[in-house]
N, C-alpha and C positions, 0 to 999 in steps of 0.2 A: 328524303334522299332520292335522286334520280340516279340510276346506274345504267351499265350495260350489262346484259346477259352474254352469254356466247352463240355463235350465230350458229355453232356445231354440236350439236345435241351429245355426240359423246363426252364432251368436255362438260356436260351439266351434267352427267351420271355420273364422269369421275370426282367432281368439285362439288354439285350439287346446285341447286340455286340460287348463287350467292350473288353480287355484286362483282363483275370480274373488271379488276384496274386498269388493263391496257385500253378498254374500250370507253371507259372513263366512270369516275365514281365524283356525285357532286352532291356535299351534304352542307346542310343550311347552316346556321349561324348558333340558333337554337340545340339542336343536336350535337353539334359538335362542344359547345360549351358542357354542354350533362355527359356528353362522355371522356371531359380532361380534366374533369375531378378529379383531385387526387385519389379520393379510395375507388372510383373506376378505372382510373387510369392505370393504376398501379397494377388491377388482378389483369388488367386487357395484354399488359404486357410481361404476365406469365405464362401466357398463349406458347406452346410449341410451333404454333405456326412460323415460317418463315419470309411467309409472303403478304406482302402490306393488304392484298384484298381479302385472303384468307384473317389478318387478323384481322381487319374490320369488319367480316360479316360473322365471326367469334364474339366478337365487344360487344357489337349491335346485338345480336340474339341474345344475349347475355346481363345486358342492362338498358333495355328497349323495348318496346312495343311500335316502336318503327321497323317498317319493312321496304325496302327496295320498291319504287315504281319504275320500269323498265322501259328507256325510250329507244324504240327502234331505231333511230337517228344515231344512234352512240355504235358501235363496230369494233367488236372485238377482231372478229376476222381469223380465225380459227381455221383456216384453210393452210394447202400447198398447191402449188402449181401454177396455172395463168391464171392472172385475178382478173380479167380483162373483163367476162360478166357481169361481177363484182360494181365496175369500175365505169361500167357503161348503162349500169341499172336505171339510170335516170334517178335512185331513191338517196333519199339527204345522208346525207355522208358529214353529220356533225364532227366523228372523230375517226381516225383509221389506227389502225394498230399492226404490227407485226409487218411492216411496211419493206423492213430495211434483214428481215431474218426471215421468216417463212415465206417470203417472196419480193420480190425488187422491184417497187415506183418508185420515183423521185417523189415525193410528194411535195417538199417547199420549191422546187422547179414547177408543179401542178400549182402550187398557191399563189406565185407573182401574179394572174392575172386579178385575183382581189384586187390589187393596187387598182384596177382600171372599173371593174364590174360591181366586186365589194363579194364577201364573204362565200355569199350565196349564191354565186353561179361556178364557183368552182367544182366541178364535174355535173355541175348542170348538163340536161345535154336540148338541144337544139335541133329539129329536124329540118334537111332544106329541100330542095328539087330533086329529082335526078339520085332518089334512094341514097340521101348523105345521109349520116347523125354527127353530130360533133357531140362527143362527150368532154367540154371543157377544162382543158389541162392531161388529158389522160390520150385519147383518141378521137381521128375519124373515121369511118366505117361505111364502106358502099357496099351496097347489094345487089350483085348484077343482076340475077332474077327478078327483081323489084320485093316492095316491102308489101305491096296492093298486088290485085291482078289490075286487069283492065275494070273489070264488071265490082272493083271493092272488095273484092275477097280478099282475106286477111292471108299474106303466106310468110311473112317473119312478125309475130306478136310482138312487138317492144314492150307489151305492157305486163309479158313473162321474160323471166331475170334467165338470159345463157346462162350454162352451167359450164363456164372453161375451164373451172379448175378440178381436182381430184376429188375423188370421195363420192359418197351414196347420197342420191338425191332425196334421199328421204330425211339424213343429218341437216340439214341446211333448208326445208320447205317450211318451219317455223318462226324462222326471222324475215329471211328473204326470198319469200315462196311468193307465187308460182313461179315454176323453174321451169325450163324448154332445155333440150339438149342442145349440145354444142352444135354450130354448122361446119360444114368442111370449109376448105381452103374457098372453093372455087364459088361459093357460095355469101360469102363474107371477105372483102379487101378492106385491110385495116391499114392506116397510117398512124403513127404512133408519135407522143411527144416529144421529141430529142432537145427543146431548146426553147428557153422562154425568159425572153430580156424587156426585162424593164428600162425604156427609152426617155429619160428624164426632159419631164416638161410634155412628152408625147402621149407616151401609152406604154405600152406594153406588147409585143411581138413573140407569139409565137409560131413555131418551124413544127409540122407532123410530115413525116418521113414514114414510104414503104420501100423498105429492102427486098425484093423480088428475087427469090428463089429461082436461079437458073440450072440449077443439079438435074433434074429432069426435062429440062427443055433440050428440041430437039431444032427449033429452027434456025435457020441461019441468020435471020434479028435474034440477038437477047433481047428481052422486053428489060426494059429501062425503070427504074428504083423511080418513085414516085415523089415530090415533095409541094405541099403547101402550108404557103405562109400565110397568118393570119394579121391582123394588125386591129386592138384595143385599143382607142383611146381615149383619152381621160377627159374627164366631163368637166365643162367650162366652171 
């Protein structure tokens, strides 16, 4: 059995170590035939449990000597707030969870570009010139400070996960640690993905959009909402 754990350690004090469903549970061929025996199957679903991962990590410990191998690629995502960290980690993001309730990506708008790239560049991320990251379906990301100094000194780690969303960095440093704290506004200009159309015969186009905050602006230009369009296309 390969599962996912939870990426929020409270949620493994409350549940425990089990197998958590959203972020995905995948059992072999072998195991699952030994536990839809009839007389297994029969006491698994006298379980009080009412949640399909709870009874399955009941069943298993119960008529098993299989135990859970946990692949960090799998993502419960046990968070609230901005997942953008999250989502710009650069780290493989097999499954995402809790997408469309504890916080809102599009995510099958993030997945059209598979059409063009294929599976595994979807929130791949990309570094270019001029202190970009493209995080693939999700965002772009400039840092006006720079990501180097002149002399290579390191002043944004990308290879520590932001922490944009809520919670104690101490719940979340054993899935997707090392963490860095959030940066401010004026430190981090994000464009974000609004729109990804699959161009039949072509490729695939996506649109990241910054909406700029003008509440606190004092000049007489408003600074102007950002957009770049990307264009995928499809290999001969």
């Amino acid at each position: 059995m390969v599962a996912a754990t939870s990426d929020n350690i409270e949620q493994v004090k409350v549940f425990g170590l089990i197998p958590f469903g959203g972020g995905g549970i995948f059992i072999s061929v072998p195991l699952a035939a030994s536990l839809v025996k009839d007389e297994v199957w029969n006491k698994c679903m006298e379980t009080e449990h009412n949640q399909g991962d709870g009874i399955v990590n009941e069943c298993l410990n119960a008529h098993s000597a299989t135990r859970p191998s946990f692949d960090p690629g799998l993502n419960q995502m046990d968070l609230g707030g901005d997942p953008s960290g999250y989502f710009e980690s650069g780290r493989r993001m097999l499954t995402v969870h809790h997408w469309k309730t504890w916080f809102h990506v599009d995510v099958p708008m993030a997945g059209n570009v598979s059409k063009a790239c294929g599976f595994e560049c979807v929130f791949q991320r990309f570094r270019f010139d001029d202190d970009l990251v493209l995080s693939n379906g999700y965002s772009i990301a400039e840092y006006p400070g720079g990501i180097e100094d002149d002399d290579g000194s390191v002043l944004v780690d990308l290879d520590q996960v932001e922490m944009t969303w809520a919670g104690l960095k101490s719940n979340y440093e054993h899935h997707i640690g090392p963490l860095r704290q959030p940066l401010e506004k004026h430190e981090k200009k994000q464009m974000l993905l609004v729109e990804a159309t699959i161009l039949p015969g072509k490729g695939v186009r996506q649109t990241y959009v910054e909406n700029v905050d003008t509440s606190d602006n004092d000049d007489s230009e408003s600074p102007l909402d950002r957009v770049v369009e990307l264009i995928w296309l499809f290999g001969n």
